[in-house]
ZAMARGU-4260 file (C-alpha; in steps of 0.2 Angstrom, whole numbers, plus 5000, padded with zeros to 4 digits):
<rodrens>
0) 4828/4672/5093 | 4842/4686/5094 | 4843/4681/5073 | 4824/4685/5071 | 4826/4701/5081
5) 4838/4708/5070 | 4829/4704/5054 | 4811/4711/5061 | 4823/4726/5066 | 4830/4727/5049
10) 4811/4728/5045 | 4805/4741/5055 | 4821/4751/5052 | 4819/4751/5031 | 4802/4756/5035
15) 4806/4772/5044 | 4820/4777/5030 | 4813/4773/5016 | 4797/4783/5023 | 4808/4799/5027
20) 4812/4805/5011 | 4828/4802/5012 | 4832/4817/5024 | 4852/4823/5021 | 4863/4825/5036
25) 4868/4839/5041 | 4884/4836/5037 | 4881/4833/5018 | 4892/4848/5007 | 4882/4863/5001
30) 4885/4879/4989 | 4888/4896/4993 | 4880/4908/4979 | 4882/4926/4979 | 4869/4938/4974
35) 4878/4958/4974 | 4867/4975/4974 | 4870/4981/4957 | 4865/5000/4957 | 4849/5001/4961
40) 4846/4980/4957 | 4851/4963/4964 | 4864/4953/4953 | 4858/4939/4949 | 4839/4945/4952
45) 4833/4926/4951 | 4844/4911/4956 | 4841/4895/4958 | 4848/4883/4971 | 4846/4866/4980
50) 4840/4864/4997 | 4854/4869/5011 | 4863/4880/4999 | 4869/4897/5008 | 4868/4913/4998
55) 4878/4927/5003 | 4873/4944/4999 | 4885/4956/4998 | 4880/4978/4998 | 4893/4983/4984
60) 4888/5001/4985 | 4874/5012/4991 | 4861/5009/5006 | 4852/4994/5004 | 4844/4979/5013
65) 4837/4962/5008 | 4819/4960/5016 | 4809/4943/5012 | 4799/4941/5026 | 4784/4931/5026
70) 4777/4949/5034 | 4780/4958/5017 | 4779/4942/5008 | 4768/4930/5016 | 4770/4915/5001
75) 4789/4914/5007 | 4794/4897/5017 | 4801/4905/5027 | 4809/4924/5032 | 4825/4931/5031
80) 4834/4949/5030 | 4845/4960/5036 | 4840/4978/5041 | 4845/4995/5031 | 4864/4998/5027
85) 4881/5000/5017 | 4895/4989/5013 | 4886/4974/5022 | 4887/4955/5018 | 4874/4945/5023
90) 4869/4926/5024 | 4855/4916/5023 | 4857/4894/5024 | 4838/4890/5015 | 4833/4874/5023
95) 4815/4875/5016 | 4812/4870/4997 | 4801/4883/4987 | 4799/4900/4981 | 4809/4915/4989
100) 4803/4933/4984 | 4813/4948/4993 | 4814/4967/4990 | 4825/4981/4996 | 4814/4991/5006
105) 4819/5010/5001 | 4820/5004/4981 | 4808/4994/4978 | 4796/5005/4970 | 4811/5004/4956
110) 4813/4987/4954 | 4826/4983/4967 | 4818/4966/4969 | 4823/4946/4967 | 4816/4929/4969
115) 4826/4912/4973 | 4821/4894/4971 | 4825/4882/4982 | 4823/4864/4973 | 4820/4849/4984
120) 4836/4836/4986 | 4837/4823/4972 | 4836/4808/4977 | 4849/4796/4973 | 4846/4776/4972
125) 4862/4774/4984 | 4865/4783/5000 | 4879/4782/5014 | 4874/4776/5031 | 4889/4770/5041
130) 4907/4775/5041 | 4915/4764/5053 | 4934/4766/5061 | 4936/4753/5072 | 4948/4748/5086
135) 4947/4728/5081 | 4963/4718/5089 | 4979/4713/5077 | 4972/4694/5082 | 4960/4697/5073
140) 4966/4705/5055 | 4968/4697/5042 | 4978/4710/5035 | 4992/4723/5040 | 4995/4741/5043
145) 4979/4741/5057 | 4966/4742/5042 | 4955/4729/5049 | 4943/4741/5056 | 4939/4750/5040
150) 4922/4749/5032 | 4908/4758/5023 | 4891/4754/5023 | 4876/4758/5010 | 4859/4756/5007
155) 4849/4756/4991 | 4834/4766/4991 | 4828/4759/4974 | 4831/4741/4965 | 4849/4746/4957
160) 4852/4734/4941 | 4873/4740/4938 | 4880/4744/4955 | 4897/4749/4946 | 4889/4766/4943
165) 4895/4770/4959 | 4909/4773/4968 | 4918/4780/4983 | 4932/4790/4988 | 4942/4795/5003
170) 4947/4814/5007 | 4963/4811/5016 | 4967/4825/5032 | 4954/4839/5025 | 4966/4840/5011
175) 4951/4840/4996 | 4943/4827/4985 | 4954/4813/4980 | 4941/4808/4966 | 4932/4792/4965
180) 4943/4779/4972 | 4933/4762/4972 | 4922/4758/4959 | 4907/4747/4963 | 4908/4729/4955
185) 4892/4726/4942 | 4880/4718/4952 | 4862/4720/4956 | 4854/4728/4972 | 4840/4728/4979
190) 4829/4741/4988 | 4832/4742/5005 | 4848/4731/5005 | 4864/4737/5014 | 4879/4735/5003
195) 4897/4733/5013 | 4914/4738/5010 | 4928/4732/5019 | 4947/4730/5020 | 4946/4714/5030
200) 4928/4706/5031 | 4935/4689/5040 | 4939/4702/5054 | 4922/4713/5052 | 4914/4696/5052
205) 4923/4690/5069 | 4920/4707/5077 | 4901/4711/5072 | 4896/4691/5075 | 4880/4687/5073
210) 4875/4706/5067 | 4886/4702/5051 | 4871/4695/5044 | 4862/4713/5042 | 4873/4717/5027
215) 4864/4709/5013 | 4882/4713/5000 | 4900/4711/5009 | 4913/4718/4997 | 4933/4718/5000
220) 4938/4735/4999 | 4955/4740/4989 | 4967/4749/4998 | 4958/4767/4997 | 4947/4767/5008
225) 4959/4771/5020 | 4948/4784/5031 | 4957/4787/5049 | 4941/4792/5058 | 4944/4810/5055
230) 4942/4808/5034 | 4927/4814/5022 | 4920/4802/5010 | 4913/4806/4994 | 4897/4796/4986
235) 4901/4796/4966 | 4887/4792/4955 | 4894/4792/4934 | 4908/4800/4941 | 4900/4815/4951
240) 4896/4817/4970 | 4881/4814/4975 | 4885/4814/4993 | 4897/4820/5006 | 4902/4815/5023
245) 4913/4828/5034 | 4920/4839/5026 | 4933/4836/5013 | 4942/4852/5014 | 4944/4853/5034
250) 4954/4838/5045 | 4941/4831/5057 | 4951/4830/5072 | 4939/4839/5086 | 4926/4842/5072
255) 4908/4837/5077 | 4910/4822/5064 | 4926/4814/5070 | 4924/4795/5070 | 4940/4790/5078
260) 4941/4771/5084 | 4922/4772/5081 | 4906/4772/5069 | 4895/4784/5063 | 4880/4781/5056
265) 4865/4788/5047 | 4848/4788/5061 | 4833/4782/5058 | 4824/4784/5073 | 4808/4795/5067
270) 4812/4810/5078 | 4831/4811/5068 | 4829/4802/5054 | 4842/4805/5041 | 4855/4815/5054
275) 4872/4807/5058 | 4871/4801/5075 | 4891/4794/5082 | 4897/4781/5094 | 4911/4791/5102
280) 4928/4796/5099 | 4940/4781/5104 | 4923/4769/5109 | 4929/4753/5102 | 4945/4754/5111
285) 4949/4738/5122 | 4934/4727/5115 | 4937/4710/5105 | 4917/4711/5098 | 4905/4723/5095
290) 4891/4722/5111 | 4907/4721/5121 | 4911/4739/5113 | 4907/4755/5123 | 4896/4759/5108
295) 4888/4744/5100 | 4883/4747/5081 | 4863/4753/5082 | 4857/4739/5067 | 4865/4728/5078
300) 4851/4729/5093 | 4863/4736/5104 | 4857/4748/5118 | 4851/4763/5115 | 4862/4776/5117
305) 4863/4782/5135 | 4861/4802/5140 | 4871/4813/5148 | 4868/4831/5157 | 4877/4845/5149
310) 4878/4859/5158 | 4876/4875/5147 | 4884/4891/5154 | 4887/4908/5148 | 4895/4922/5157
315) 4885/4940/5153 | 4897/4953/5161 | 4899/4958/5143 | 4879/4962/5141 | 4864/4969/5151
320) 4852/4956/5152 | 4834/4959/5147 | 4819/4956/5161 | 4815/4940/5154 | 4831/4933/5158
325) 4845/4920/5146 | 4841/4908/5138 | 4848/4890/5129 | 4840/4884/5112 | 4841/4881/5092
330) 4848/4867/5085 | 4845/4850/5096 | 4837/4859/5108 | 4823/4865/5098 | 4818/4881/5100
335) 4823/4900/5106 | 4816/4898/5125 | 4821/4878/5125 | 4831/4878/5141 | 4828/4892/5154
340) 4844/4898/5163 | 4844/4902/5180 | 4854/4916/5187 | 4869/4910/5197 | 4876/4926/5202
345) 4892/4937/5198 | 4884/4938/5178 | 4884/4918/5177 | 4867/4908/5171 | 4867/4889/5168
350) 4855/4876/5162 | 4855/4857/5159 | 4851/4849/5144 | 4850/4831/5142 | 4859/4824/5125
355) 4860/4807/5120 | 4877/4800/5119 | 4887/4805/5102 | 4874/4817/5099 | 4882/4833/5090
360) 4875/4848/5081 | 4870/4863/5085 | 4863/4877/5101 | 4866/4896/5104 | 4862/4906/5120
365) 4847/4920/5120 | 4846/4936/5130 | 4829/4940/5133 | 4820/4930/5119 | 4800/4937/5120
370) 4793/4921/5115 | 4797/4903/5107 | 4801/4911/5089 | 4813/4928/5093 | 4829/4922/5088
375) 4832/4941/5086 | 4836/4938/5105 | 4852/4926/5099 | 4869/4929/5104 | 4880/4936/5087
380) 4896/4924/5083 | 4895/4929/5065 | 4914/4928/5056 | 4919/4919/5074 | 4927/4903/5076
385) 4917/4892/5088 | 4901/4896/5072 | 4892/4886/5061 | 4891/4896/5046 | 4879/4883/5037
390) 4868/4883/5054 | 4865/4901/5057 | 4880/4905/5065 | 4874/4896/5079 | 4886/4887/5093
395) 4895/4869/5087 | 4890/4856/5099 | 4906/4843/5103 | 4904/4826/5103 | 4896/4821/5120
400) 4902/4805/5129 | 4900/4809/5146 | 4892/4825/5159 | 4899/4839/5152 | 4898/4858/5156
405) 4902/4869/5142 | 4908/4886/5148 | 4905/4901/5137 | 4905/4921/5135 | 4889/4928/5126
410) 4894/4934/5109 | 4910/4925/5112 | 4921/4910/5109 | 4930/4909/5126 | 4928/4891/5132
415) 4934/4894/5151 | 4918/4904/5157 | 4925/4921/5156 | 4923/4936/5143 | 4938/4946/5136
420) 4941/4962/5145 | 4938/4977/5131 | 4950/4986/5123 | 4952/5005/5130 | 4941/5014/5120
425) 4947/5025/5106 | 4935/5037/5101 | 4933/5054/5096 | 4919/5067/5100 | 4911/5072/5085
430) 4900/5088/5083 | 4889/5089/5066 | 4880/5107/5062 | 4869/5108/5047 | 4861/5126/5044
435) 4842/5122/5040 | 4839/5142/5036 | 4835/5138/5020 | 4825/5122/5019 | 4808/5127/5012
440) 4801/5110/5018 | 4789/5109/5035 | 4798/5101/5047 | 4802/5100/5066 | 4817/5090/5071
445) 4830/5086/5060 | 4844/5072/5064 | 4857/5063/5059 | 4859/5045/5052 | 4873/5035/5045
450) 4881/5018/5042 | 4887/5022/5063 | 4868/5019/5067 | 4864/5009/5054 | 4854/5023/5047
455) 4841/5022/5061 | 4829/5037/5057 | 4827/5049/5075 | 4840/5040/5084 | 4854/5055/5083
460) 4841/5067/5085 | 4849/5087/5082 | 4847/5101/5093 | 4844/5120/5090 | 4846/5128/5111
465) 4849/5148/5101 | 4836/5149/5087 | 4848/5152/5073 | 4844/5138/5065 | 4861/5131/5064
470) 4856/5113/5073 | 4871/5101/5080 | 4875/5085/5089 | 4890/5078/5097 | 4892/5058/5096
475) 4907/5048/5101 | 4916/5037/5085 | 4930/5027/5083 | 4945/5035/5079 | 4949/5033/5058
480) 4933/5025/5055 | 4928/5028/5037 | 4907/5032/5039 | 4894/5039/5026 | 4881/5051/5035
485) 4866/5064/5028 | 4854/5075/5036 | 4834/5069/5036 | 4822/5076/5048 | 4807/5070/5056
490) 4811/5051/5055 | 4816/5052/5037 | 4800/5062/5031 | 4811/5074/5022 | 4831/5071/5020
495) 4844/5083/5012 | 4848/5080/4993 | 4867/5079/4988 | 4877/5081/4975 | 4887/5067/4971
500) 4901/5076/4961 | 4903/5087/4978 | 4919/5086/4987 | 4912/5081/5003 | 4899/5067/4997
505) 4902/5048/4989 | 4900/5050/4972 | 4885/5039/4971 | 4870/5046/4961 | 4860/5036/4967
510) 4862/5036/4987 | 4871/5050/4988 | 4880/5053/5005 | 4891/5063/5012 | 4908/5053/5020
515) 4920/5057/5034 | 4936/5048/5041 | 4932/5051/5060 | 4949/5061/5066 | 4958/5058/5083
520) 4955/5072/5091 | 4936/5080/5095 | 4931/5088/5082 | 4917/5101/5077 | 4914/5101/5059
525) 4911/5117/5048 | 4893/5120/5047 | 4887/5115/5029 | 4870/5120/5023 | 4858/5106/5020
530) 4861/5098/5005 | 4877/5107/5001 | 4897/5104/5005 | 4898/5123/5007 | 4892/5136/5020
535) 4873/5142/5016 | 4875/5157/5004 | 4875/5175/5016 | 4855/5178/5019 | 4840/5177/5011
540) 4836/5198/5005 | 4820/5200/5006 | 4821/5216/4999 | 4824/5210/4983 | 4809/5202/4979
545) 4805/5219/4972 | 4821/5217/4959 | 4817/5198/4953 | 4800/5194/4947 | 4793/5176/4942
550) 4778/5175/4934 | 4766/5169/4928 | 4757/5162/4944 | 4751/5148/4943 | 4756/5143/4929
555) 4755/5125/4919 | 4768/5128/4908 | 4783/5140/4906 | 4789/5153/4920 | 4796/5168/4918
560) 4810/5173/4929 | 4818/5194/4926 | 4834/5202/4937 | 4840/5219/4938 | 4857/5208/4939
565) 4863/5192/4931 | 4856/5178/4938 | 4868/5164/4945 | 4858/5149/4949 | 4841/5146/4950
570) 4835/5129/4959 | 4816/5123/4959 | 4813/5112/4976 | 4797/5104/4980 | 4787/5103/4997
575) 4800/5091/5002 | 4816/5100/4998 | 4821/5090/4983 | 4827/5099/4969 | 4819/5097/4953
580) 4826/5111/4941 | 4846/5117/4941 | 4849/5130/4932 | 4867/5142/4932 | 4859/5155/4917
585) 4875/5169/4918 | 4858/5181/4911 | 4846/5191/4917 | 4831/5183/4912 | 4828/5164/4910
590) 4813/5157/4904 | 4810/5139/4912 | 4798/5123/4908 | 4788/5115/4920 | 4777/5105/4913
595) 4783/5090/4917 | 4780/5096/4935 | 4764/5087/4944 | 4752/5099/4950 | 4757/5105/4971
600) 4767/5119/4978 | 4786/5122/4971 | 4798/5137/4979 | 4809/5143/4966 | 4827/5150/4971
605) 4835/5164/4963 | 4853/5167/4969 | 4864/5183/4960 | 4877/5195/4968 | 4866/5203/4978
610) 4859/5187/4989 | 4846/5173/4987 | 4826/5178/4984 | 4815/5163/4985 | 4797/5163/4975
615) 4781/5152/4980 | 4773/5146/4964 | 4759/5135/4960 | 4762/5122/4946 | 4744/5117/4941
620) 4735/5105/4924
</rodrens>
């Protein structure tokens, strides 16, 4: 009866992963591509990569963002971005095969866009599905140095006719691929069959008993497959990998896939199919057999794993927390209102989650989410320790083998419930003044924005209390903080034009900012005139409109422009402040083409010894 049971199981279990499509583990490697803003381009604009691959974007120069939202492009999968910004990097893990297309917001219009695609895994005719370390008595071995615990199991998702185009290798203590190691003998396999790899199979065959019989192919391993149950392992298929357990470049002690005196093995319960599930660190310790094990093998019919209450808690003295209160999700728990936390008092909340045992993955804590889908609510542990950078950046859930309460600060990795004190702050008062007495453009509030604010539009809004039209604000910044800034006005409807081979501005013609290493001490800054490095030149004279003419007007093609004295400079801005036409003539007459001009309302600036005259003129067809 028991031997019927585990073949109908067999059955049933083939069935629901063979119809999974082969989903990968979590833990199977992945490739990190790069794609870098190239003037006003990404670089490579189109890229092609496998499902799970990470690309990390990276702002080289200028003020950029990546946008692929399914709001802007509703065909994506699925949306990612990053908001408006310099020298950012930025990473997205694509865990949905298809067609990606994303923009840079401000530069679109000139071809600042890209487009990934993500292909769907291949899948290979062999796939891992157990690593086992076992804890099996000395009486028991058949051989010596304690390897009579070590196995591998497989199973073939197709008919295989040559087995021996496979092989396997060990990644010893996180130290990198060792290469293929075992080679597959030349047999035939069969879909569906489990193909085993031991170091002693008269002990495996003692220790399993009866459940030996669900491995249709029982190989005697050499002695490479030496995994200490915190090794990667490395699927080859004609000599590349196909496949990857762990990670062969870190040690698994205390990582989420350590199989210490244990198993783990690939799920095929419908709700995790294809994820490695794991028996628990030390869990064949003390047993002579497998069902008198703490973790009985799952093909085997063994229990089903038990569950255990984890208590989640996060300590928030570090944050103000929103009306809608904290929050648990992502990962195993699902989604970003999964767990409600309750308020314990002194800026503590917990919540319980129940997790099967051996269970590992991944969660992060929320502050305020507004529904089930605003992970913009998530805690921020990018570049931190206790991360998953192939998971969001979200929290890495230990192996659970018992209750457990994790204790954590919110945007943290303290692991004893409280959050680290900040460090006495070191900032400088900061006041900015740009003279807007010469800005032809309409405009009512002008502002300040910079990689400090994340370029927000009105946030820094400016100030003018005496009507001279010298406005300023103070801000506090970090002390020798290198930042880039401009003047805009009215939530970016207009913004100041610099010059990028000015002394006080980045050089970049295309984004061209001004720059500043914030001092020690407050500081108030020279005023500069909008769109200059320098002071505004001393008054406009309106009296000598009478001694510099321009004509004709309107015109549609050439102006005229006569002085009493040389003329210096002479700058065409349109409505917006822009300047279109530069000119330094060292003459008293200057004859200009504006042809090219579209037809609207452009303010001509003569400058000589005398002062600055500005001219109204209408460009027309």
């Amino acid at each position: 009866m028991y031997y019927l049971y585990i073949i109908n199981m067999k059955k049933t279990i083939l069935t629901l992963f063979l119809s999974s499509f082969f989903v990968l583990s979590n833990f199977i490697g992945q490739t990190n591509h790069t794609v870098s803003t190239a003037g006003m381009s990404f670089s490579p604009s189109s890229l092609t990569i496998n499902l799970n691959d990470t690309v990390t974007f990276v702002c080289t120069s200028g003020t950029h963002n990546v946008n692929g939202t399914q709001t802007t492009f509703p065909n994506n999968p699925e949306s990612f971005g990053n908001s408006l910004g310099s020298g950012w990097t930025f990473q997205h893990v694509f865990t949905i095969s298809g067609t990606y297309d994303y923009q840079c917001d401000p530069h679109a219009g000139g071809g600042m866009v890209g487009s990934i695609i993500v292909n769907s895994p291949s899948i290979f005719d062999l796939t891992l599905t157990g690593i086992f370390d076992l804890n099996i008595p000395s009486s028991m071995a058949t051989v010596t140095n304690g390897s009579q615990g070590k196995a591998i199991q497989f199973t073939a998702n197709q008919n295989i006719s040559d087995l021996s185009l496979y092989g396997v290798g060990v990644a010893n203590n996180g130290g990198g691929s060792d290469g293929q190691e075992y080679t597959f003998p030349s047999i035939s396999v069969n879909m569906g069959e489990h193909v085993f790899i031991a170091r002693d199979t008269v002990a495996m065959n003692s220790y399993f008993g009866s459940c030996f019989s669900i491995f249709d192919h029982v190989l005697l391993a050499t002695s490479s497959i030496s995994q200490n149950g915190d090794d990667a392992i490395e699927l080859f298929y004609n000599g590349n990998v196909i496949e990857t357990f762990g990670d062969i470049n870190v040690d698994g002690s205390g990582q989420p896939w350590e199989y210490l005196d244990s198993w783990a093995w690939k799920d095929t319960a419908s709700a995790n199919v294809g994820n490695w599930v794991f028996g628990g660190v030390n869990c064949s310790d003390g047993s002579s057999s497998m069902q008198t094990s703490s973790c009985p093998y799952p093909l085997c019919g063994g229990t089903p794993p038990m569950t255990y209450n984890v208590t989640l808690s996060v300590n928030t003295s570090n944050i103000t927390v929103g009306s809608a209160g904290m929050y648990a999700g992502g990962g195993i728990l699902g989604d970003a209102m999964a767990i409600q936390l309750t308020d314990q008092g002194s800026n503590i909340w917990t919540g319980i989650a129940t997790i099967n045992a051996g269970t590992t993955g991944n969660y992060i804590f929320l502050n305020s989410p507004s529904n089930a889908g605003d992970w913009g609510a998530k805690e921020d542990l990018s570049g931190l320790s206790c991360s998953d950078p192939n998971n969001w950046n979200d929290r890495i859930l230990p192996n659970i083998t018992q209750d457990t309460t994790l204790l954590a600060c919110f945007g943290s990795c303290e692991t004893d419930g409280t959050c680290p004190t900040a460090p006495p702050s070191n900032q400088s008062n900061v006041t900015f003044k740009v003279d807007m007495s010469q800005v032809t453009a309409g405009f009512t509030t002008p502002e300040l924005n910079g990689t400090f604010n994340s370029w927000c539009g009105n946030c820094n809004a400016m100030s003018d209390t005496d009507g001279d039209d010298i406005w300023e604000i103070s801000i506090p910044l970090d002390s020798g903080l290198s930042i880039e800034y401009k003047f805009s006005a009215d939530s970016w409807s207009i913004q100041e034009q610099n010059d990028p081979t000015a002394s006080c501005t980045n050089g970049d013609t295309t984004n061209t900012n001004r720059v500043l290493t914030v001092p020690s001490n407050d500081t108030i800054l020279s005023i500069v005139c909008w769109g200059s490095c320098d002071a505004c030149p001393t008054g406009i004279n309106q009296s000598m409109n009478n001694y510099i003419s321009v004509y004709p007007n309107p015109s549609n093609g050439l102006i005229n422009i006569s002085s009493l004295e040389n003329l210096n400079k002479v700058k065409v801005r349109d409505i917006y402040g822009r300047v279109v036409i530069n000119k330094n003539p060292s003459s008293n007459k200057l004859r200009l083409d504006i042809s090219h001009l579209s037809t609207n309302i452009y303010f001509v600036e003569c400058s000589n010894k005398n002062g600055v005259v500005i001219h109204k003129i209408i460009v027309v067809d």
